[in-house]
N, CA and C atoms as an extended XYZ file, in Angstrom:
336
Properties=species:S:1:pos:R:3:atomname:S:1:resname:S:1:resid:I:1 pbc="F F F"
N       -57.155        7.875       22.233 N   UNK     1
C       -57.572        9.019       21.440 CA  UNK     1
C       -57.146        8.743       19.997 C   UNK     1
N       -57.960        9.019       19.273 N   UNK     2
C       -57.482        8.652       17.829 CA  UNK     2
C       -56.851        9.657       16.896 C   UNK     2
N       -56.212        9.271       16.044 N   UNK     3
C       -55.629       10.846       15.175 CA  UNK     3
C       -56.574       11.690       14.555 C   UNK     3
N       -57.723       11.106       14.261 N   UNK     4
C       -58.440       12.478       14.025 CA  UNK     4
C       -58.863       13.325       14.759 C   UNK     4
N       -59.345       12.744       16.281 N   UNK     5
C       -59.900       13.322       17.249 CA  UNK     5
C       -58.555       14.483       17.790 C   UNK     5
N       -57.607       13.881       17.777 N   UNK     6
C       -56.245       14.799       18.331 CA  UNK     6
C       -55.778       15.903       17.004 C   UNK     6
N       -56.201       15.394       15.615 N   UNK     7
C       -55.633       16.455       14.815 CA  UNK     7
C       -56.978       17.625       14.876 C   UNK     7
N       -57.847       17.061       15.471 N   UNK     8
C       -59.063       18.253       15.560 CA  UNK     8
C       -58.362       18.798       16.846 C   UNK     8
N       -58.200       18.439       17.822 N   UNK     9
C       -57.577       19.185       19.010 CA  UNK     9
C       -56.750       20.349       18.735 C   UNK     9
N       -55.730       19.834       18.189 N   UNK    10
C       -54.169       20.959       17.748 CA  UNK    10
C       -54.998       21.971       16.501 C   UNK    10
N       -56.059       21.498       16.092 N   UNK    11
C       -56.476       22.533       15.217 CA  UNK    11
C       -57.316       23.694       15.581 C   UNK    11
N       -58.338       23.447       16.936 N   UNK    12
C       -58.785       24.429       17.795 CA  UNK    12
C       -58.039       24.808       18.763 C   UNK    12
N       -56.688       24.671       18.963 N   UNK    13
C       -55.385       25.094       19.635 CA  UNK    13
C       -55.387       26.154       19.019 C   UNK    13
N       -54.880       25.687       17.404 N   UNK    14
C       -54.569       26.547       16.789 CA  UNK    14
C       -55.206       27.883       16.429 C   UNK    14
N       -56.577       27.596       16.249 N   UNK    15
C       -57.713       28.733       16.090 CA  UNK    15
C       -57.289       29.468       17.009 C   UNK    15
N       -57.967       29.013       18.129 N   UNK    16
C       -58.159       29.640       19.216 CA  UNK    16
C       -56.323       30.651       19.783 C   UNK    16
N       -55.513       29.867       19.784 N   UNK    17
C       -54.134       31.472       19.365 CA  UNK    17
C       -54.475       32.011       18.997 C   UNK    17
N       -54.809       31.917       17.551 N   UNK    18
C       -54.546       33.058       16.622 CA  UNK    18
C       -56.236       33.561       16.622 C   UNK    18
N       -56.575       33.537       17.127 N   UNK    19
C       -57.834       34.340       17.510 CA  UNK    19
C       -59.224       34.309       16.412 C   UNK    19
N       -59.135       33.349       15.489 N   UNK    20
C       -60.343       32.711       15.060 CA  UNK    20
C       -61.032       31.841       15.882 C   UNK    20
N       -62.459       31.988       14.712 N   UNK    21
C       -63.626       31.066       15.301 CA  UNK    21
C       -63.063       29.921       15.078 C   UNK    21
N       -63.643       28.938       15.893 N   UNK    22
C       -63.656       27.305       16.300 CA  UNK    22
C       -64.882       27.049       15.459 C   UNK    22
N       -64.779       27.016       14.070 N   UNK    23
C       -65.579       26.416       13.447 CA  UNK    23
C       -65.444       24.865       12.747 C   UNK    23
N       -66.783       24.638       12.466 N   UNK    24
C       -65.830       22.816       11.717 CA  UNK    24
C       -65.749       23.403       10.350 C   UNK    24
N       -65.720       24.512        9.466 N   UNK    25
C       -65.123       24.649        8.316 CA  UNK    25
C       -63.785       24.958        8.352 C   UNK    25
N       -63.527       25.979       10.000 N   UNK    26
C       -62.018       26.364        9.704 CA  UNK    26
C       -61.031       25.193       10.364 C   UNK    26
N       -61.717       24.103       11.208 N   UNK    27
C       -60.924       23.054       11.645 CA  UNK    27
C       -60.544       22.198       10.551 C   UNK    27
N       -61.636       21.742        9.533 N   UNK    28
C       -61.685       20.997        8.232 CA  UNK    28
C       -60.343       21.748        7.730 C   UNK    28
N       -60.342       22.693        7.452 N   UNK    29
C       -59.318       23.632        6.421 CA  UNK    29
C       -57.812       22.965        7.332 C   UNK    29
N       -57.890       23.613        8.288 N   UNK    30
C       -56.149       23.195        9.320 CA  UNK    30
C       -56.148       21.792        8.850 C   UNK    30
N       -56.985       20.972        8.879 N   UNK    31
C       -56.569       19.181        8.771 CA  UNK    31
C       -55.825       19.538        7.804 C   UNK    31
N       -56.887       19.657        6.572 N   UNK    32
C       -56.997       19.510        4.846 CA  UNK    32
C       -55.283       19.937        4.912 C   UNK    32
N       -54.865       21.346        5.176 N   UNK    33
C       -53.802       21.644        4.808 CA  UNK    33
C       -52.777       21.082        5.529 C   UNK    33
N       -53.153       20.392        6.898 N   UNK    34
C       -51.934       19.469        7.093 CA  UNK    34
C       -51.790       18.124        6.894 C   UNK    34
N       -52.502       17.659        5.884 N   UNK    35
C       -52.488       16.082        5.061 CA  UNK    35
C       -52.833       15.102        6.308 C   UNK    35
N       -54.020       15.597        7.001 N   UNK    36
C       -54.778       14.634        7.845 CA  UNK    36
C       -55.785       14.251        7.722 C   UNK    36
N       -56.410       13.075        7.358 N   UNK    37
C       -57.347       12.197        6.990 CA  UNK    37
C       -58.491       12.449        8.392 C   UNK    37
N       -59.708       13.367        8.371 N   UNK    38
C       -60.076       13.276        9.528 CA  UNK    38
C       -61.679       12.940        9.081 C   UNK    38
N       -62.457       12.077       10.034 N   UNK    39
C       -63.284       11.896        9.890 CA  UNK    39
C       -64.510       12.869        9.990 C   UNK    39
N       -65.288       12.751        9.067 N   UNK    40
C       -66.435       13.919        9.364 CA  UNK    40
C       -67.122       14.856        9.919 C   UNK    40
N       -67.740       13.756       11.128 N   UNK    41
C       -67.763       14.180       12.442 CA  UNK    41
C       -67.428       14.791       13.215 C   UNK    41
N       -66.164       14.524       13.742 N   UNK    42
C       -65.229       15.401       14.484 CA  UNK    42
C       -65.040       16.848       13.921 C   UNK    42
N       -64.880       17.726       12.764 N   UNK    43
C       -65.275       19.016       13.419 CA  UNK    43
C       -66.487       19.710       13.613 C   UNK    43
N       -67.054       18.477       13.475 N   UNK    44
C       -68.409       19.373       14.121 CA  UNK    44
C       -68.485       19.234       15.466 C   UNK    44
N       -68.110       17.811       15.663 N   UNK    45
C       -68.401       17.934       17.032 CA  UNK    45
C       -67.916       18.885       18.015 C   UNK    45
N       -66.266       19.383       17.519 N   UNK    46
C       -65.582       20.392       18.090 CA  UNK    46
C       -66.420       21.667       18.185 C   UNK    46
N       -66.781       21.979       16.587 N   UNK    47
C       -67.580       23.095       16.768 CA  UNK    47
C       -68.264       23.471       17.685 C   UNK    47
N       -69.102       22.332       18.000 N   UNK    48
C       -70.791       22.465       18.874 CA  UNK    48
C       -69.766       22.694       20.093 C   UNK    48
N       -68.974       21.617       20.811 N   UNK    49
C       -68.520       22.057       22.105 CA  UNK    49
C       -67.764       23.694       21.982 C   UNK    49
N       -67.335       23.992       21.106 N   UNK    50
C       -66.449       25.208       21.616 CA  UNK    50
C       -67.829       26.540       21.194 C   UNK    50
N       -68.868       26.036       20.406 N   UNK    51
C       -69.933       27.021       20.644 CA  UNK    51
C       -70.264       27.276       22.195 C   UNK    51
N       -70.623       26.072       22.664 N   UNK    52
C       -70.881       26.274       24.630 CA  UNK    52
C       -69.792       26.209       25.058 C   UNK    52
N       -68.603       26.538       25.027 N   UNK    53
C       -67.879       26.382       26.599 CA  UNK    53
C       -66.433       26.912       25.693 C   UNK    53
N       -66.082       27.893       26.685 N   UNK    54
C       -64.356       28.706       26.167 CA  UNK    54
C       -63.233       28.149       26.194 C   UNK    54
N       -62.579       28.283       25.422 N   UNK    55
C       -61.207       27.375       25.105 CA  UNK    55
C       -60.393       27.853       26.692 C   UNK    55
N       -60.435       28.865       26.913 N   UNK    56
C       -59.840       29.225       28.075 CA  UNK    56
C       -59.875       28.648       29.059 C   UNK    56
N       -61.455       28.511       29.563 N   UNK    57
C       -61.964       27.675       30.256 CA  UNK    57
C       -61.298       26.402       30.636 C   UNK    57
N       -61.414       25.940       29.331 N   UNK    58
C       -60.808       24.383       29.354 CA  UNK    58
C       -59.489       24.103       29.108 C   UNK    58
N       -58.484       25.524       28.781 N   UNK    59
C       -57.316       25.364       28.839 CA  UNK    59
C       -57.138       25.877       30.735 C   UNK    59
N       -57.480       26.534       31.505 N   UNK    60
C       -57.153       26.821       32.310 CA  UNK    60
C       -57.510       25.421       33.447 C   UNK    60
N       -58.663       24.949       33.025 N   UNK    61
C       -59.212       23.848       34.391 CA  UNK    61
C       -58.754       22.032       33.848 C   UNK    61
N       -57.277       22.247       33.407 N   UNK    62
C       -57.102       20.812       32.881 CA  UNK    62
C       -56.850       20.506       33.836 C   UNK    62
N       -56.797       19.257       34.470 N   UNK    63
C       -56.764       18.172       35.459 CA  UNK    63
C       -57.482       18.526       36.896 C   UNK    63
N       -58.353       19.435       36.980 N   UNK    64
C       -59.294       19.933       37.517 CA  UNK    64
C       -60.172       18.711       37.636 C   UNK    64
N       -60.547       18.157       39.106 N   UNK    65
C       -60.799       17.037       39.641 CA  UNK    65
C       -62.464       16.974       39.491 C   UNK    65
N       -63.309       16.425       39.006 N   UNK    66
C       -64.979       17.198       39.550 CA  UNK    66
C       -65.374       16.004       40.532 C   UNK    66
N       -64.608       15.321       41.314 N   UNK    67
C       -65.225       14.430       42.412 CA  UNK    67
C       -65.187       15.607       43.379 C   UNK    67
N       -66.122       15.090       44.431 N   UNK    68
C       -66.071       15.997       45.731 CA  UNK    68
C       -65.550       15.145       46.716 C   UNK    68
N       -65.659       15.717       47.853 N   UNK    69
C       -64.685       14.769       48.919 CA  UNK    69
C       -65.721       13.717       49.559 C   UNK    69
N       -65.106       12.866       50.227 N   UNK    70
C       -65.449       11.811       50.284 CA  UNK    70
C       -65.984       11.661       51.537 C   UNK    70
N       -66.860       11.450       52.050 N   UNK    71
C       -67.621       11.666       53.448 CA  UNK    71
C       -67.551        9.917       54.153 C   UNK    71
N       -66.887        9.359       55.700 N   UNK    72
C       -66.796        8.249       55.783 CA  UNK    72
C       -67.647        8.137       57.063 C   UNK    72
N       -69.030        9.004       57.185 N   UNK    73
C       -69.979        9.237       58.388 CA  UNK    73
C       -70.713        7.948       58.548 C   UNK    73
N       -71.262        7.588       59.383 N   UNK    74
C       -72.982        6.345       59.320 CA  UNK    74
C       -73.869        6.936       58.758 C   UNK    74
N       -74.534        6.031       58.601 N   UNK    75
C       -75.671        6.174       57.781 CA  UNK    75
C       -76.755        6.940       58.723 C   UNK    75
N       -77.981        7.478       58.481 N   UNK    76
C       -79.120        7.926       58.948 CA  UNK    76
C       -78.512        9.248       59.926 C   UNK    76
N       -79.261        9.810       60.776 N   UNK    77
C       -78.631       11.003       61.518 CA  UNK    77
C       -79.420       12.101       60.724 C   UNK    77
N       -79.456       13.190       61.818 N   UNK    78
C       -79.500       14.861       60.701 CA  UNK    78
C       -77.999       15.478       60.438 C   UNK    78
N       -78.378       16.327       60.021 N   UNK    79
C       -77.388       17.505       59.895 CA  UNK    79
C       -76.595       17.940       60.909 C   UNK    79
N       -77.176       18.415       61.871 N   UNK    80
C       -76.579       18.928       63.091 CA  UNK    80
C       -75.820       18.018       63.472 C   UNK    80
N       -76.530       16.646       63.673 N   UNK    81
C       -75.720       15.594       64.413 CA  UNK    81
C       -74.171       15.311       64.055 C   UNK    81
N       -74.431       15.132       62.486 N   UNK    82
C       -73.577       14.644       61.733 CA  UNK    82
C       -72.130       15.641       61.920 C   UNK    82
N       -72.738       17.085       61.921 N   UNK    83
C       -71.607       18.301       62.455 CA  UNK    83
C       -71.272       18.270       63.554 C   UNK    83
N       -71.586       17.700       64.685 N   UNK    84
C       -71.867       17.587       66.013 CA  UNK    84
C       -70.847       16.543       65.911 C   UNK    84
N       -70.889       15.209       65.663 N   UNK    85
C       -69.789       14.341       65.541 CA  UNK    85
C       -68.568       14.659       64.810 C   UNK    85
N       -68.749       15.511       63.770 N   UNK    86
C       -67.310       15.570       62.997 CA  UNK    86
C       -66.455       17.005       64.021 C   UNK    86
N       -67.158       17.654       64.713 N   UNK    87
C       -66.595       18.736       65.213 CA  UNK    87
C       -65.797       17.779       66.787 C   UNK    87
N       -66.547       16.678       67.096 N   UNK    88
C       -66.181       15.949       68.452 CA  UNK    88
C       -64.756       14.793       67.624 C   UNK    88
N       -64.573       14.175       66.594 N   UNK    89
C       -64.367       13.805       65.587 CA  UNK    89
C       -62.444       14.384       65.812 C   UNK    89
N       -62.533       15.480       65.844 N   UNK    90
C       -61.377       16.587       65.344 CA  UNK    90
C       -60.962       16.780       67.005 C   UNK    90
N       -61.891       16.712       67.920 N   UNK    91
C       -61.303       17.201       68.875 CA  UNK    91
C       -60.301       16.292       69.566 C   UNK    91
N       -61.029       14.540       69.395 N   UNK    92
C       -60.104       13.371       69.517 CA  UNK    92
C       -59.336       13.414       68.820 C   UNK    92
N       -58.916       13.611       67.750 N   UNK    93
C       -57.696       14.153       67.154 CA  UNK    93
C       -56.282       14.483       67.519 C   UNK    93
N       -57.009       15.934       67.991 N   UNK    94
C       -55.921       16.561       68.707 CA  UNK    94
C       -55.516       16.012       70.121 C   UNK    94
N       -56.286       15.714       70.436 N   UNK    95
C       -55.876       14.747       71.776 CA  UNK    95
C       -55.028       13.866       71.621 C   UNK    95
N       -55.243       12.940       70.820 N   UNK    96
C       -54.282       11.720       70.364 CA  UNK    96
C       -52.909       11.919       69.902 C   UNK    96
N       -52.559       13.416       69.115 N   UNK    97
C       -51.601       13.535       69.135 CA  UNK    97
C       -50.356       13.754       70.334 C   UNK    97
N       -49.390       13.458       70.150 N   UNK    98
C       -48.751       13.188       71.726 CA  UNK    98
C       -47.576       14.588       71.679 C   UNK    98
N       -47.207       15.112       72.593 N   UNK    99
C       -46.677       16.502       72.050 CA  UNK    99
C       -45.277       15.908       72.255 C   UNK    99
N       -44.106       16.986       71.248 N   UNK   100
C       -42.935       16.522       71.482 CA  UNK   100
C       -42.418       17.019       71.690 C   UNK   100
N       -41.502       16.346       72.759 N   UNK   101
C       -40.325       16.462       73.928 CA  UNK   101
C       -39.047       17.031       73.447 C   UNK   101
N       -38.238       18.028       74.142 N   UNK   102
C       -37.609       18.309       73.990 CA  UNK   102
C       -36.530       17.526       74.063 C   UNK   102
N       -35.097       18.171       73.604 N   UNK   103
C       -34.134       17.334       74.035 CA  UNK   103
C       -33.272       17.024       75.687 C   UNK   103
N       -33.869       18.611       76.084 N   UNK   104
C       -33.687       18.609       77.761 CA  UNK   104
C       -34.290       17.858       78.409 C   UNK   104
N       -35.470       17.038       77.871 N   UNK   105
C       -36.592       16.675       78.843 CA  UNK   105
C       -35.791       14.889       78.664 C   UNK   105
N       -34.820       14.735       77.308 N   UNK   106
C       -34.475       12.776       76.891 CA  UNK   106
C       -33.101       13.144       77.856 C   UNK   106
N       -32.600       13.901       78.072 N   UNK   107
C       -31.239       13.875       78.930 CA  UNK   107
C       -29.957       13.632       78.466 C   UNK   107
N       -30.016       14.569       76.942 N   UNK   108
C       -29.141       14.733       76.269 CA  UNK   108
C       -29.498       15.220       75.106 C   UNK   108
N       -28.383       16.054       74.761 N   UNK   109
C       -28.413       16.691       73.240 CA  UNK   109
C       -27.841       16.714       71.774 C   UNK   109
N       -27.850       17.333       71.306 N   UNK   110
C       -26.795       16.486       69.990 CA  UNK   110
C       -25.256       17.111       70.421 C   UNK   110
N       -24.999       17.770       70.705 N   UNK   111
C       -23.784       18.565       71.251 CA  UNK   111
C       -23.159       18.013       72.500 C   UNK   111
N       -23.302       17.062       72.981 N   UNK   112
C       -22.643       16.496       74.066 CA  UNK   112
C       -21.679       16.327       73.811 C   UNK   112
């Protein structure tokens, strides 16, 4: 990330507290007055994104994943099927797990 791109960041931080617009004149102004060399571009570009989409938004959904989960089925099949196996899938599962034994059942306890 480069310093202009990050001194535009802390500057729509800043807006956005204190409850101004996310404009690229009032981002320009925060640089200007904090002796940051920022390239042109960048508050506009800020601008345009914080025109579509709320600082909130994007302060609330940081590290918010957008992969979905990962499906490790065969190929071809319908729908049903595919539910049909993952529901049979789960039931071997639980089967495989082995249940555990008490300490009455090993023929001794910790208290001996």
């Amino acid at each position: 990330m480069s310093h202009s791109e990050l001194a535009c960041v802390y500057a729509a931080l800043i807006l956005h507290d204190d409850g101004l617009e996310i404009s690229a004149d009032n981002i320009q102004k925060l640089t200007t007055a904090a002796n940051v060399k920022v390239e042109p571009y960048w508050p506009g570009l800020f601008a345009k994104l914080f025109a579509n989409k709320s600082m909130d938004d994007l302060i609330t959904n940081v590290g918010a994943g957008g992969g979905g989960a990962i499906s490790s089925g065969g190929g071809g099949g319908g729908g049903a099927a595919a539910e049909a196996g993952g529901a049979a899938d789960k039931e071997e599962e639980k089967k495989d797990e082995p249940e555990e034994e008490s300490d009455e059942d090993m023929g001794f306890s910790l208290f001996d």
